[in-house]
BANU-687283 format. One record per residue: residue number from 1; residue in one letter; y, z, x of N, C-alpha, C, O, CB in turn. Coordinates in Angstrom, 3 decimals, decimal comma, padded with zeros to 6 digits. Last residue first. Glycine has a CB too. Layout:
BEGIN
num/residuo/n_north/n_up/n_east/ca_north/ca_up/ca_east/c_north/c_up/c_east/o_north/o_up/o_east/cb_north/cb_up/cb_east
NUM/A/Y/Z/X/Y/Z/X/Y/Z/X/Y/Z/X/Y/Z/X
...
//
This chain:
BEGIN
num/residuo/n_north/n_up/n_east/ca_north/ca_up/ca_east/c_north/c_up/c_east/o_north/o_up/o_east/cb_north/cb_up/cb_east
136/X/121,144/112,015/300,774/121,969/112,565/300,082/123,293/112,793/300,097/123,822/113,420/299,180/121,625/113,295/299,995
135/X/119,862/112,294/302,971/119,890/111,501/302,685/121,232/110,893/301,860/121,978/109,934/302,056/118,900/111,588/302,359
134/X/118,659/115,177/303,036/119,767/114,826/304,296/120,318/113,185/304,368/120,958/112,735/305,318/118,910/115,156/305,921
133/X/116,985/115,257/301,028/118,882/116,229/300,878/119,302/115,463/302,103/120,479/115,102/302,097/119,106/118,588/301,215
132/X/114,830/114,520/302,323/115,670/113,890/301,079/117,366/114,263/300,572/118,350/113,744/300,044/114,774/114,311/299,843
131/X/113,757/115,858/304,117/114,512/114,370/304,672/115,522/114,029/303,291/116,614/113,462/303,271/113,086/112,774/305,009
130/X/113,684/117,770/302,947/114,461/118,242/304,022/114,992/116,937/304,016/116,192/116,673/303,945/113,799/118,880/305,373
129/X/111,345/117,520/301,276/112,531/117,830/300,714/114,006/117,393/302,000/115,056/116,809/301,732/112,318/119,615/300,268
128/X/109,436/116,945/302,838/109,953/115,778/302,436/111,055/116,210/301,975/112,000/115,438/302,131/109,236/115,002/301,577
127/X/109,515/119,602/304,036/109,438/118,349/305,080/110,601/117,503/304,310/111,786/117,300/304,578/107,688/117,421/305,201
126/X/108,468/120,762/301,955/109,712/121,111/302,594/110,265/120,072/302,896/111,238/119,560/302,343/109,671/121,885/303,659
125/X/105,813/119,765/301,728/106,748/119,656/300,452/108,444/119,772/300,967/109,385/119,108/300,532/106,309/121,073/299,277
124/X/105,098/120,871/304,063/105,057/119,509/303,569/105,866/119,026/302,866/106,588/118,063/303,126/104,177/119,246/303,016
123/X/104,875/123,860/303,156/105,773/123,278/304,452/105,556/121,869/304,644/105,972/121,584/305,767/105,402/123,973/305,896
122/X/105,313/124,119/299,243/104,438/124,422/300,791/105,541/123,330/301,666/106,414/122,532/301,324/102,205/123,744/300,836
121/X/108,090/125,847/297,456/107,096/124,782/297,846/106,455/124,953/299,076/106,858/125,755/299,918/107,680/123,518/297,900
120/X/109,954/127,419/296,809/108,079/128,309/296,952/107,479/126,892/297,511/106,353/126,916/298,007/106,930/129,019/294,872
119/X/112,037/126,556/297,730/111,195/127,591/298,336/110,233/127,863/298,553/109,598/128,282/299,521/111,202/128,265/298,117
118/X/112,707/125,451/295,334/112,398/124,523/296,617/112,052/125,362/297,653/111,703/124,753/298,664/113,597/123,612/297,124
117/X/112,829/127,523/293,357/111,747/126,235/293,028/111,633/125,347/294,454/110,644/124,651/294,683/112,434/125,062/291,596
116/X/115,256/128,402/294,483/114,416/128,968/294,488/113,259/128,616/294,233/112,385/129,278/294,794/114,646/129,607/294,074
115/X/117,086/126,619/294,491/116,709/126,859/295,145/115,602/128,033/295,727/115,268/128,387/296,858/117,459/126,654/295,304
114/X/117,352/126,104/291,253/116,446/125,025/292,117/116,509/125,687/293,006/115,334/126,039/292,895/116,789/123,552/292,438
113/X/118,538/128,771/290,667/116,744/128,434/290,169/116,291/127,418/291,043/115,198/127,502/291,602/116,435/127,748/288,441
112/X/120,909/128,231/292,020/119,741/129,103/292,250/118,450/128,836/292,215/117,567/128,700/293,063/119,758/129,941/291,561
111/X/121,824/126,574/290,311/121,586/126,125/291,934/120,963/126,626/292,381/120,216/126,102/293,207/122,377/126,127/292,847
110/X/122,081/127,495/288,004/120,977/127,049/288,045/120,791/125,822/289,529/120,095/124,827/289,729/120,806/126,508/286,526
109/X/123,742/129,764/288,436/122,543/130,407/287,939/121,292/128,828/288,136/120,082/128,933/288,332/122,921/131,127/285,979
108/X/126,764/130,101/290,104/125,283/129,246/290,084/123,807/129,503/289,791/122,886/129,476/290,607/125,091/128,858/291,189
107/X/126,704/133,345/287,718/127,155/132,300/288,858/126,516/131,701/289,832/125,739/132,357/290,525/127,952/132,711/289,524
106/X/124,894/133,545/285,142/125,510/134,086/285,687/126,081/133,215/287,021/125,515/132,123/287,073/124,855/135,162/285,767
105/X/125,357/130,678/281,891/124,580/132,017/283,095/125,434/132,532/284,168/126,591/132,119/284,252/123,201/131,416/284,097
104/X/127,137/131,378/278,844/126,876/130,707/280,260/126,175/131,594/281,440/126,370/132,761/281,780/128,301/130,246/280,835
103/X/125,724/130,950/275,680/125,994/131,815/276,644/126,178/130,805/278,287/125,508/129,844/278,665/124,651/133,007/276,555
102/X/126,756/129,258/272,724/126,429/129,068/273,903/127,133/130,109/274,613/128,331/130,382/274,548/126,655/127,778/274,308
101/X/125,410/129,401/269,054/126,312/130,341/270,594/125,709/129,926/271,932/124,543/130,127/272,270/126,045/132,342/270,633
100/X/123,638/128,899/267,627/124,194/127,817/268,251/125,504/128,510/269,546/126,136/128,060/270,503/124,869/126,771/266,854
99/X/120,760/131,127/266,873/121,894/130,286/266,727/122,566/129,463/267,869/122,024/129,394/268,972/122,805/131,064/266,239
98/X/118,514/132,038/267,281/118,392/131,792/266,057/120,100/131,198/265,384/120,516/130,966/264,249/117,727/133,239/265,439
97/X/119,826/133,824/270,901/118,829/133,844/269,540/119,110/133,302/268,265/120,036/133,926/267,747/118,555/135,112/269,144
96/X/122,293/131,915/272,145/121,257/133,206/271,791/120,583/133,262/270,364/120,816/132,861/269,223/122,096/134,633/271,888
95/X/121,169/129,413/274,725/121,980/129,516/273,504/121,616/131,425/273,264/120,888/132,081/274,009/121,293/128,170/272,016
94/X/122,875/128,793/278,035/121,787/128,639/277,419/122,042/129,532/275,975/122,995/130,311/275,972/120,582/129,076/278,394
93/X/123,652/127,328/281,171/124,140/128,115/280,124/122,560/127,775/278,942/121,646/126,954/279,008/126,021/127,446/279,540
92/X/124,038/127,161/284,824/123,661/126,738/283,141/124,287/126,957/282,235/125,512/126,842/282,277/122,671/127,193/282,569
91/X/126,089/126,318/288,084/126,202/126,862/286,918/125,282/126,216/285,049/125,673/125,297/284,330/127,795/126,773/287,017
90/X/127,174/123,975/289,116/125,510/124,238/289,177/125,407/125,611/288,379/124,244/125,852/288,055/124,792/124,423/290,957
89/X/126,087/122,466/286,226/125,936/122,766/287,463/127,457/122,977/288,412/128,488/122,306/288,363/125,015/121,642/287,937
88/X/126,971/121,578/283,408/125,393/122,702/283,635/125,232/122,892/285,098/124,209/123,510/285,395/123,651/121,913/283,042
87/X/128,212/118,252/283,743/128,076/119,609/283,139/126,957/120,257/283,488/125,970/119,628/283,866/128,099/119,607/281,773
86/X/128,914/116,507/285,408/129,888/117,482/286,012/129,651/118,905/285,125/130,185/120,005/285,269/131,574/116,847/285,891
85/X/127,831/114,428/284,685/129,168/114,386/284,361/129,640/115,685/284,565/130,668/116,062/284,002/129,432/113,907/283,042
84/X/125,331/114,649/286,101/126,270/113,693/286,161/127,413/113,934/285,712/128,286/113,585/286,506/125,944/112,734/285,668
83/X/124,440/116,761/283,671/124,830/117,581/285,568/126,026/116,428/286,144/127,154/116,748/286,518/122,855/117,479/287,168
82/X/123,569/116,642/281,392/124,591/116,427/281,878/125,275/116,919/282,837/126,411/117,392/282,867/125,062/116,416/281,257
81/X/120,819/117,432/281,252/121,642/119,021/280,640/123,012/117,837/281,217/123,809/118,653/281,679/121,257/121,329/281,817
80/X/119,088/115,285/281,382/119,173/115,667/279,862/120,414/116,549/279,373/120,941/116,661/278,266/117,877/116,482/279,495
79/X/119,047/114,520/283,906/119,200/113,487/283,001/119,495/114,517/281,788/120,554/114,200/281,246/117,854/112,391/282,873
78/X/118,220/117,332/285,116/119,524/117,080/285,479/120,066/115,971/284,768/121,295/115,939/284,698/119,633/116,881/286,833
77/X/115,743/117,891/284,081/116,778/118,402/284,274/118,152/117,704/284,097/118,897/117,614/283,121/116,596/118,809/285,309
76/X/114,350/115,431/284,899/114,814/115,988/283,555/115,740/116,886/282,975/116,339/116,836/281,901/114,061/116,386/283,163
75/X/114,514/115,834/287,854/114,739/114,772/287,351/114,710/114,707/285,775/115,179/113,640/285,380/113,926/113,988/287,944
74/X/112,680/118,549/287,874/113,956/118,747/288,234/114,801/117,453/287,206/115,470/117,714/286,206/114,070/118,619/290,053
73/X/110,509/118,968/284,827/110,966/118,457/286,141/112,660/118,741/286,487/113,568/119,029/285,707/110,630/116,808/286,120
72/X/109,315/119,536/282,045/109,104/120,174/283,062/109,502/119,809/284,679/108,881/120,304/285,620/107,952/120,301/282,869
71/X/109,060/118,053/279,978/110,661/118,409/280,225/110,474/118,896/281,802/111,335/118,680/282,655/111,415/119,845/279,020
70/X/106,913/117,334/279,328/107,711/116,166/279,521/108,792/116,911/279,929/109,687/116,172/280,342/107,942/115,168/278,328
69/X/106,010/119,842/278,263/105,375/119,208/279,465/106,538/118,332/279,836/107,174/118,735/280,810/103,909/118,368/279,194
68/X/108,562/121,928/276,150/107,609/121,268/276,261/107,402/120,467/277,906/108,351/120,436/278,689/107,760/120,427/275,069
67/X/106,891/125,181/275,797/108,118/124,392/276,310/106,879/123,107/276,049/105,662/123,008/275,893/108,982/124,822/278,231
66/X/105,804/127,383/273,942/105,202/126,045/273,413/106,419/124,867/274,558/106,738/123,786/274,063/105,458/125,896/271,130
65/X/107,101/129,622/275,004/105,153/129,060/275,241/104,901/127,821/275,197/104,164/127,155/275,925/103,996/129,496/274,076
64/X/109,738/129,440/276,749/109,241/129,507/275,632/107,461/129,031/275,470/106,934/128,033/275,961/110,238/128,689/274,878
63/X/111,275/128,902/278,962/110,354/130,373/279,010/109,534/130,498/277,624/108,800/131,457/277,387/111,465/131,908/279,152
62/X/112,958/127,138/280,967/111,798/126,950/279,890/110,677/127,679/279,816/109,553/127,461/280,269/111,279/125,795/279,933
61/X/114,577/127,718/282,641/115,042/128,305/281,621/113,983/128,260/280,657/113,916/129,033/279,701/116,237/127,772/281,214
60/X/114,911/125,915/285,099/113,505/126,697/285,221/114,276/128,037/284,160/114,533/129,132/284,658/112,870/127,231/287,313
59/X/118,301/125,649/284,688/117,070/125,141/285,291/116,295/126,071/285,213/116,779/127,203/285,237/117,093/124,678/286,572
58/X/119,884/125,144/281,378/119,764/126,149/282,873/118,048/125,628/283,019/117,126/125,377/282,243/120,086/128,486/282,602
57/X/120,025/124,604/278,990/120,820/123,752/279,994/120,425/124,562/280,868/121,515/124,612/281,439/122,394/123,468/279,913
56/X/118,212/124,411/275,958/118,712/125,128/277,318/119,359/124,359/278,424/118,902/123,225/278,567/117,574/125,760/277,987
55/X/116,899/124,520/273,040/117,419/124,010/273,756/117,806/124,966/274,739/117,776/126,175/274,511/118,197/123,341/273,226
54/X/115,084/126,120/270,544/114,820/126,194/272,042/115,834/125,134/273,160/115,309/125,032/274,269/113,149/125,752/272,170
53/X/115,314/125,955/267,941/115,279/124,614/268,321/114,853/124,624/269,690/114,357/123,623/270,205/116,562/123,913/268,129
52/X/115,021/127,443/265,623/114,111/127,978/266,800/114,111/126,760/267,982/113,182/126,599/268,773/112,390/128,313/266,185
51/X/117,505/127,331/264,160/115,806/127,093/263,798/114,967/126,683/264,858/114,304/125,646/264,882/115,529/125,952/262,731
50/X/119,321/126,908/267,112/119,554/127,219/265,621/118,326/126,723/264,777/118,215/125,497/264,766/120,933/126,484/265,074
49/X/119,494/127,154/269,747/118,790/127,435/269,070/118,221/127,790/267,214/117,393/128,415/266,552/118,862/127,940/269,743
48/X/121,341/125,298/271,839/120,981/125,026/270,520/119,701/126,149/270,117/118,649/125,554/270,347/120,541/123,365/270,429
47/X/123,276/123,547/274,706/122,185/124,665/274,202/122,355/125,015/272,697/123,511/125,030/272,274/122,352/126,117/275,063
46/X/123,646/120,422/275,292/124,607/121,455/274,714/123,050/122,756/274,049/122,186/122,609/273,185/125,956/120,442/273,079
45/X/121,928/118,940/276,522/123,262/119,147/277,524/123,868/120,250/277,071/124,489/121,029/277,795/124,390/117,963/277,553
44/X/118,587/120,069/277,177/119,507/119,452/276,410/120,881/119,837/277,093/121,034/120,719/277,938/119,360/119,873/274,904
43/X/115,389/120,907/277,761/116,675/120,586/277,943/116,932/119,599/277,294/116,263/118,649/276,888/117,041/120,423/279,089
42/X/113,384/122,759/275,985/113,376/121,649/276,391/114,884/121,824/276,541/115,578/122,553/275,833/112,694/120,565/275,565
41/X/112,582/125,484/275,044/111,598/124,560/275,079/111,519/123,524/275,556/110,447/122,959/275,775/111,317/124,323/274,291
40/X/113,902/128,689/275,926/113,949/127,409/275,706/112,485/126,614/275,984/111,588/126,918/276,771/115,077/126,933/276,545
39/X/114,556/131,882/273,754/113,472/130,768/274,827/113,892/129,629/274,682/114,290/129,259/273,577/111,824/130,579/274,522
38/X/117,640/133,406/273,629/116,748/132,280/273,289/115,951/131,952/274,430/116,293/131,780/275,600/117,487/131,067/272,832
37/X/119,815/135,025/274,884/118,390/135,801/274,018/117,272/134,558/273,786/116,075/134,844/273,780/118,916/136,542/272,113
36/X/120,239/133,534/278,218/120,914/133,689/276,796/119,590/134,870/276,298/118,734/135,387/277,016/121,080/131,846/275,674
35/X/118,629/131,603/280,379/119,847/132,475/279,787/120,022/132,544/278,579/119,951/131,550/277,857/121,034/132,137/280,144
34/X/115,907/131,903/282,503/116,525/131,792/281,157/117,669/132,382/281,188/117,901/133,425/281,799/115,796/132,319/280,088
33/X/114,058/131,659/284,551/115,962/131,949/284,715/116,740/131,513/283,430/117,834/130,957/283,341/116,798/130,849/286,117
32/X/111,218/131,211/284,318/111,965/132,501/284,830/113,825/133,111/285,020/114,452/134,121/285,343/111,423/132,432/286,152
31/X/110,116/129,071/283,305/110,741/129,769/282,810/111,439/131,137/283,290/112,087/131,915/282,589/110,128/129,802/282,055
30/X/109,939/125,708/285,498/109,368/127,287/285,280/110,355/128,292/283,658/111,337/127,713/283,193/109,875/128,307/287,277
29/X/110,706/123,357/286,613/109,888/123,547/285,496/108,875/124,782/285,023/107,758/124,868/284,514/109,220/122,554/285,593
28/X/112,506/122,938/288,328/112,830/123,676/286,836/112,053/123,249/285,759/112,323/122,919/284,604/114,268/123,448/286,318
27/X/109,992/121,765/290,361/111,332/122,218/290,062/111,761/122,304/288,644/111,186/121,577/287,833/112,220/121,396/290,705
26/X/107,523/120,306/290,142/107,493/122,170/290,603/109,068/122,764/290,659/109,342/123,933/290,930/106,724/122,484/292,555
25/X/108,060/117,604/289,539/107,280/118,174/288,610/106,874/119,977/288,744/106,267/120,696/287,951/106,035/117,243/288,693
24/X/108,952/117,119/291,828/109,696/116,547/291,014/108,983/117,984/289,874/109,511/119,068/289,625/109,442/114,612/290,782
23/X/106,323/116,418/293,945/107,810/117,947/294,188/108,775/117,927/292,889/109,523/118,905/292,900/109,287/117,564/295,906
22/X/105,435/115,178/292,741/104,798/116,292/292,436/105,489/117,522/292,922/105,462/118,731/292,690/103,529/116,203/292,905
21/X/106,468/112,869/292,833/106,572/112,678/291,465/106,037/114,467/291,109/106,085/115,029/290,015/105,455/111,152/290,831
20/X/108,144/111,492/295,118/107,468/112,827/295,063/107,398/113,100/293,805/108,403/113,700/293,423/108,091/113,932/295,766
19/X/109,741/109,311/295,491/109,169/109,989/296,266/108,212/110,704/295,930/107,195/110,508/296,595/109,817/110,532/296,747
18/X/111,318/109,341/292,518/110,341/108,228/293,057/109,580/108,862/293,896/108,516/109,191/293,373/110,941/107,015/293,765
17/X/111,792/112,701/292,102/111,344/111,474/291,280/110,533/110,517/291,742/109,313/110,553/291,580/112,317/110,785/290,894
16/X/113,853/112,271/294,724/112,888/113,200/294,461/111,446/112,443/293,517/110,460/111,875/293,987/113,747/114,447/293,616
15/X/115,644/110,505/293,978/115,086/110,036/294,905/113,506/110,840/295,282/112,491/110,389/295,811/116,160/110,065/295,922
14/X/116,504/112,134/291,514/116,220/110,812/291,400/115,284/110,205/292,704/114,300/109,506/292,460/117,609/110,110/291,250
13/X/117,526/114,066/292,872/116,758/114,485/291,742/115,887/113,102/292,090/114,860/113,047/292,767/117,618/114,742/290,079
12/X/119,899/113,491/294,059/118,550/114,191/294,931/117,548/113,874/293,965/116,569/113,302/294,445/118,559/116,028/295,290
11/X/121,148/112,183/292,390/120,742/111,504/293,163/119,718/112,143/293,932/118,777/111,517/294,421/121,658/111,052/293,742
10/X/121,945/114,994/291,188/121,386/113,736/290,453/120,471/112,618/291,493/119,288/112,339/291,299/122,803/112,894/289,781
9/X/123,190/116,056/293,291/122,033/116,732/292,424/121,585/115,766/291,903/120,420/115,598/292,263/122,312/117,763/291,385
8/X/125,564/114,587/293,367/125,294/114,378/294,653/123,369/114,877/294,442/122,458/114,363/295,091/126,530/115,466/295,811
7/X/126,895/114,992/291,049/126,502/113,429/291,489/125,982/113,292/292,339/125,649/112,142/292,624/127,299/112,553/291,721
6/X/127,759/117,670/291,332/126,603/117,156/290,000/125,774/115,786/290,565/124,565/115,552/290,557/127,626/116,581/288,262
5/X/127,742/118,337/294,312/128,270/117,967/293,177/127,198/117,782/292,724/126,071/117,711/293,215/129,174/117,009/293,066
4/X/127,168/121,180/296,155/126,705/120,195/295,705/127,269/119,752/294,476/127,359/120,559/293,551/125,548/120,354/295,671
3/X/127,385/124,233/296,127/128,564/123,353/296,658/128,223/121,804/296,660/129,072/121,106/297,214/128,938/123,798/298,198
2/X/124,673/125,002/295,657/126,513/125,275/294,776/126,939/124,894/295,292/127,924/125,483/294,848/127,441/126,410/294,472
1/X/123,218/124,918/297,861/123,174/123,891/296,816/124,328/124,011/295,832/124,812/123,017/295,290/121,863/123,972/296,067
//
């Protein structure tokens, strides 16, 4: 998936989305690949924690308790952190603690996370995934 353009992620996302509103809703919507010292709560293009704001550009980065629901999808992802224009992928970044310092994650940190969110899915979920990248 690192060798996927931003434009090419978007459009997965999107077709994902209509299709599969429940494969949509099991991609970066975990907290396990945070970057930076900051929890995030919600994507955004430019990471922000300055009064606990929780922004994050890295997928399945939303490690904070209170993240919020509405953010919880691939198709949010990729509308909010500016993947279209070539930003947050597949490489994130994400802020550190109680300020506006943007850290960048480690290399394709958040081609990873999705491919690791398209993993755990069951062999159905695959299926549809499979037809949808090959669409793409």
């Amino acid at each position: 998936l690192a060798k996927t353009s931003g434009k090419d992620i978007v459009q997965f996302a999107n077709a994902v989305k209509i299709s599969s509103p429940a494969i949509d809703g099991k991609v970066c919507s975990k907290g396990y690949a945070a970057v930076g010292t900051a929890q995030g709560k919600e994507y955004a293009r430019v990471p922000d924690d300055s009064s606990s704001a929780g922004k994050t550009a890295q997928c399945s980065g939303l490690n904070k308790s209170d993240a919020k629901n509405e953010h919880k999808f691939l198709s949010k992802f990729v509308s909010l952190t500016g993947v279209n224009e070539g930003e947050n992928w597949p490489t994130g970044s994400g802020a550190t603690s109680s300020n506006t310092t943007v850290v960048k994650g480690s290399t394709n940190s958040s081609a990873k996370a999705v491919a690791t969110d398209l993993v755990a899915l069951n062999r159905d979920e695959k299926t549809i995934v499979a037809g949808l990248l090959a669409k793409t």
